[in-house]
N, C-alpha and C positions, 0 to 999 in steps of 0.2 A: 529775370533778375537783372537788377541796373542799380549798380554801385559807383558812383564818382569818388575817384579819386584825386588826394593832390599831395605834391611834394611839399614837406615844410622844412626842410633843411638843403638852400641852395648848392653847396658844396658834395652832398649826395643825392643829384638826382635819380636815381634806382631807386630811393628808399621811397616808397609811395601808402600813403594813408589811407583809411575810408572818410569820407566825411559823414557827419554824423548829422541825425537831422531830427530834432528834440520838437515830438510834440507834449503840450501838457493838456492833460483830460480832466483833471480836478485838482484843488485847492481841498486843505480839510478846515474843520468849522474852529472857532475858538483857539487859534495857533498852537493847535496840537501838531504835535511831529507825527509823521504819514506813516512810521509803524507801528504806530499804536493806535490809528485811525480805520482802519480795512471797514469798504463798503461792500453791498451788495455790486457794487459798477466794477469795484479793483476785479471781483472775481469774474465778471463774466468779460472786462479785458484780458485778464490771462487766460480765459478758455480761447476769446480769438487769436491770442498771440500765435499760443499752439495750434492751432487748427490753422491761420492764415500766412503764417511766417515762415520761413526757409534760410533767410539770412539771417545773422545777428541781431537781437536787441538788448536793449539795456536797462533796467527801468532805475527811476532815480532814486540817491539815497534815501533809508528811511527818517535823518534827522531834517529833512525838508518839510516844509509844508505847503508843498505842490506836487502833483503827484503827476508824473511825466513817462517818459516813453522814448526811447533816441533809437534811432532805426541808422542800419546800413546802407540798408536796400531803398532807393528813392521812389521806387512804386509801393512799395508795402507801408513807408510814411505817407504818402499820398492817401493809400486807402484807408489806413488807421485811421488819418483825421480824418476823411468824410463821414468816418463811422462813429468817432466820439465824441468829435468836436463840432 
């Protein structure tokens, strides 16, 4: 597990963030919003999420129409994208 973090409020350095690091796996077809879009791909990314992930993720709102993924852990975005992107 390898998480960078950074400070964004100079006046409290103690206070320390994760950076977040957003991949996107798919776009949906005809500017539909991404929850009313669900593919066969959305579900078998959730089954790697769980089975591969141990830090936090985030997946992006459903009024987008990009269907994305933002990781804590900087090796676990690494592997995400080799694997959907």
């Amino acid at each position: 597990m390898t998480i960078t973090y950074k400070t964004i409020w100079p006046e409290l350095p103690h206070v320390k963030v994760p950076v977040l690091h957003k991949i996107v796996y798919a776009h949906t077809v005809d500017d539909v919003q991404a929850q009313y879009q669900r593919s066969y791909k959305d579900h078998l990314v959730d089954e790697w999420l769980k089975a591969n992930c141990r830090s936090p993720y985030y997946h992006s709102p459903g009024w987008m129409k990009e269907k994305s993924i933002q990781f804590e852990d900087d090796k676990e975005a690494v592997l995400f994208a080799l694997r959907w992107t």
